[in-house]
C-alpha positions as CSV (number, residue, x, y, z in Angstrom):
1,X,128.8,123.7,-58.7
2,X,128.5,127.0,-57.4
3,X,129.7,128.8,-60.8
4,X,126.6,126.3,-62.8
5,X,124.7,128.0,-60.1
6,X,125.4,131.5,-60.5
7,X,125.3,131.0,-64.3
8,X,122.0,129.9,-64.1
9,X,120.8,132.7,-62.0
10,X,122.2,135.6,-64.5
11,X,120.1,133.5,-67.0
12,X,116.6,133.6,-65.0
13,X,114.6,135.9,-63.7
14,X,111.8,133.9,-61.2
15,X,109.2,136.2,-60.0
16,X,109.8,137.6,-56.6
17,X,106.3,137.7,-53.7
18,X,106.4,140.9,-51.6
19,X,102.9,141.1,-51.0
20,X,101.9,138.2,-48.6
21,X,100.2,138.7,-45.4
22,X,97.9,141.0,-45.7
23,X,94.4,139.2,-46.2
24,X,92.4,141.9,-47.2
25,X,94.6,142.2,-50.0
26,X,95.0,138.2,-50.6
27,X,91.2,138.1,-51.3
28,X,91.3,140.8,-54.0
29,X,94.3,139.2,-55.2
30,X,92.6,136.0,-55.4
31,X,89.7,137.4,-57.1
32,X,91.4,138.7,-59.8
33,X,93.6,135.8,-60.4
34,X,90.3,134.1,-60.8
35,X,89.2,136.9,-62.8
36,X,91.9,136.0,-65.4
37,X,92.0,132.8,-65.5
38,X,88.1,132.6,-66.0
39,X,87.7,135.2,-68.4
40,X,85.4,137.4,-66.0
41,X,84.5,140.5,-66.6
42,X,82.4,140.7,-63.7
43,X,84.6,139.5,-61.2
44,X,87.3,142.0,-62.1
45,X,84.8,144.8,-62.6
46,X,83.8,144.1,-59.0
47,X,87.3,144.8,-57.5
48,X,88.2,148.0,-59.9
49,X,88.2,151.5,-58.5
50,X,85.5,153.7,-60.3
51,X,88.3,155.7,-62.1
52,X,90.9,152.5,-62.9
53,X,93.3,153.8,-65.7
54,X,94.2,151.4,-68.3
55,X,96.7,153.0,-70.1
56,X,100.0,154.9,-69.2
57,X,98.9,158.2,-70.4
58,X,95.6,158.6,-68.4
59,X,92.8,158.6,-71.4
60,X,91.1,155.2,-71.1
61,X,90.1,154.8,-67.2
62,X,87.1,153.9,-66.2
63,X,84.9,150.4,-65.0
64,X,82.8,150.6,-67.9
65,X,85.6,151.3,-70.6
66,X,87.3,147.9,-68.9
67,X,84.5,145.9,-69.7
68,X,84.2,147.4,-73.4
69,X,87.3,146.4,-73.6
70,X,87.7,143.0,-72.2
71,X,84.0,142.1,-73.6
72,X,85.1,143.4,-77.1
73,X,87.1,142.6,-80.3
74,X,90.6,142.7,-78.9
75,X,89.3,141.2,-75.2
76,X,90.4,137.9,-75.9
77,X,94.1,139.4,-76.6
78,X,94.0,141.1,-73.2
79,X,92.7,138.3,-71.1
80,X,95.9,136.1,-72.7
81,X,98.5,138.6,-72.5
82,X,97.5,139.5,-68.4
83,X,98.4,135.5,-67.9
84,X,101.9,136.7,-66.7
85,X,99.8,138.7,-63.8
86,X,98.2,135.9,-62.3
87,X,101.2,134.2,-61.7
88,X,104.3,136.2,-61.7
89,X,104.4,137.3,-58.0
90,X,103.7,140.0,-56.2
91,X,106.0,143.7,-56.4
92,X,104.6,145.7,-53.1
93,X,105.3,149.0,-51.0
94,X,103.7,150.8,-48.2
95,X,101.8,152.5,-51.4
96,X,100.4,149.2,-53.1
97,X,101.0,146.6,-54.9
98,X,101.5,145.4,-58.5
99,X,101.0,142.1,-60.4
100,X,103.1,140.3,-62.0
101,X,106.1,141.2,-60.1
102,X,108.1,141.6,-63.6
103,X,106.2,145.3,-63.9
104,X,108.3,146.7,-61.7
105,X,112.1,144.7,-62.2
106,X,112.2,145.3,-66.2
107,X,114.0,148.1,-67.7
108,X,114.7,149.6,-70.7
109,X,114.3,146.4,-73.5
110,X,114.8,143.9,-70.9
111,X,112.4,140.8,-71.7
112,X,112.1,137.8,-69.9
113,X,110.5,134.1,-70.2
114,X,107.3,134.8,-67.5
115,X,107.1,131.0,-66.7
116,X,108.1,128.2,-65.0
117,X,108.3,125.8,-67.7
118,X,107.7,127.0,-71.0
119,X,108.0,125.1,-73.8
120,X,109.9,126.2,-77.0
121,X,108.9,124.9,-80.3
122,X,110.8,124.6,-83.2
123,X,107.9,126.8,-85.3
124,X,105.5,129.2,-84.2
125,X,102.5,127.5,-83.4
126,X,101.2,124.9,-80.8
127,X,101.6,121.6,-83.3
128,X,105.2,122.4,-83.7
129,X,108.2,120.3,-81.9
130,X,109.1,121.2,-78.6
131,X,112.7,121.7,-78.1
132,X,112.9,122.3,-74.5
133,X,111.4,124.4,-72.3
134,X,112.6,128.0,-70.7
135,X,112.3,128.6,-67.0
136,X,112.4,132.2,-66.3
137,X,114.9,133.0,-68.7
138,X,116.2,136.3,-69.9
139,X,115.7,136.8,-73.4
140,X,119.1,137.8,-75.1
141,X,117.2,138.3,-79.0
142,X,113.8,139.2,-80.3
143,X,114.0,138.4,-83.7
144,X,110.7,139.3,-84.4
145,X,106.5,138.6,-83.9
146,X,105.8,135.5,-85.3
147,X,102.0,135.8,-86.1
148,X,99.9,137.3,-83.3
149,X,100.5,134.2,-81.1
150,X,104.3,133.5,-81.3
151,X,107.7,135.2,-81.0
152,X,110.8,134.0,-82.7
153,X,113.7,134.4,-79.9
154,X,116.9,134.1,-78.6
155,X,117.3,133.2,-75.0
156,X,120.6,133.8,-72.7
157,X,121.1,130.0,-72.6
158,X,121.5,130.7,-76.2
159,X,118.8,128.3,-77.0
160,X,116.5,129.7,-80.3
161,X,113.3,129.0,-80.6
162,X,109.2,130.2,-80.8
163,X,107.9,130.7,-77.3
164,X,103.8,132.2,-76.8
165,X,103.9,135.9,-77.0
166,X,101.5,136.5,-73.6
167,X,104.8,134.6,-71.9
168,X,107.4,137.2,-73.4
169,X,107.5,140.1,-70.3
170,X,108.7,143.0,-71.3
171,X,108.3,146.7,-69.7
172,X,105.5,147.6,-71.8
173,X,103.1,144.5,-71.2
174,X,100.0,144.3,-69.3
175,X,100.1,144.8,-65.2
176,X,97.9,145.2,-62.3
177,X,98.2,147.9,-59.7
178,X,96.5,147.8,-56.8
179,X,96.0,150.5,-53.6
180,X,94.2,151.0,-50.5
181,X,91.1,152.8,-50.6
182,X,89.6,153.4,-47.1
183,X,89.7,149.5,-45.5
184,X,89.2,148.2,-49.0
185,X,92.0,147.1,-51.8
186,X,91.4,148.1,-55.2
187,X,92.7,147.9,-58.6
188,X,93.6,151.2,-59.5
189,X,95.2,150.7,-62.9
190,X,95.1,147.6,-65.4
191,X,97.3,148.1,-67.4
192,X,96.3,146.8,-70.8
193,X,97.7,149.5,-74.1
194,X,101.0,151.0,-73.7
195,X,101.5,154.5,-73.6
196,X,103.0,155.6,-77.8
């Protein structure tokens, strides 16, 4: 039992929650939660810092570049792929705090599953069979994108299968950092292109 248990664990990665207790924070948190899961521009313009970054490299920053870009062509992309942020737990520090906690736990290629029950389909799209359904797990094998909604991968169960690309967590996916300004908390960087 305790050897099933230990496999298991070396094949998932659950979030972690360092960030409770701090209600100041809790309400932004909960804001933009409800920010992404509403599609709300508004909302998470409302808890940005004047200068939020949204890149790694420091050229797009700005409130009014985050709504261009959330409001435009490629918004719909970045609302889906920032799901993982809404509910992958907290990473925090005396400096701030950063959503989903898989941001700051992924190195290198590392990838993970950023879901508690995820189904895998035996093609890449919605209608296909579902095979099962990954909880967390690492993923062993990208074989490759599968259209812009799917990728075609190998898990460390060894189970192979198509699994929604905004749930494939990698170290160069979208994240939320957030960091006290005077009494307030605000988001400081959303992370939405990676740095080439």
């Amino acid at each position: 039992m305790i050897l099933a248990l230990a496999v298991a664990a070396a094949m998932s990665m659950p979030p972690v929650e360092e960030c409770g207790g701090d209600p100041a924070f809790d309400q932004v948190r909960a804001k933009f939660i409800a920010a992404v899961k509403g599609r709300d521009v508004g909302v998470l313009a409302g808890i940005a810092a004047d200068d939020v970054g949204l890149d790694d490299i420091g050229e797009d920053k700005g409130v009014a570049r985050m709504r261009d870009m959330m409001s435009g062509e490629q918004g719909a992309d970045f609302w889906r792929m920032l799901e993982p942020a809404a509910d992958g737990g907290c990473s925090g520090g005396a400096g701030g705090r950063i959503l989903p906690s898989y941001a700051t736990r992924l190195t290198g290629e590392e990838m993970v599953v950023a879901a508690a029950r995820e189904p895998i389909r035996a093609g890449p799209s919605a209608e296909a069979r579902v095979k099962g359904f990954a909880l967390y797990e690492w993923v062993a094998l990208n074989f490759a994108d599968s259209g812009p909604f799917y990728w075609h991968v190998k898990l460390r169960s060894g189970r192979i299968g198509y699994i929604r690309s905004e749930r494939i967590y990698s170290n160069i996916s979208p994240y939320a950092a957030f960091e006290r300004q005077g009494r307030q908390w605000r988001m400081t960087k959303l992370r939405l292109v990676p740095a080439d």
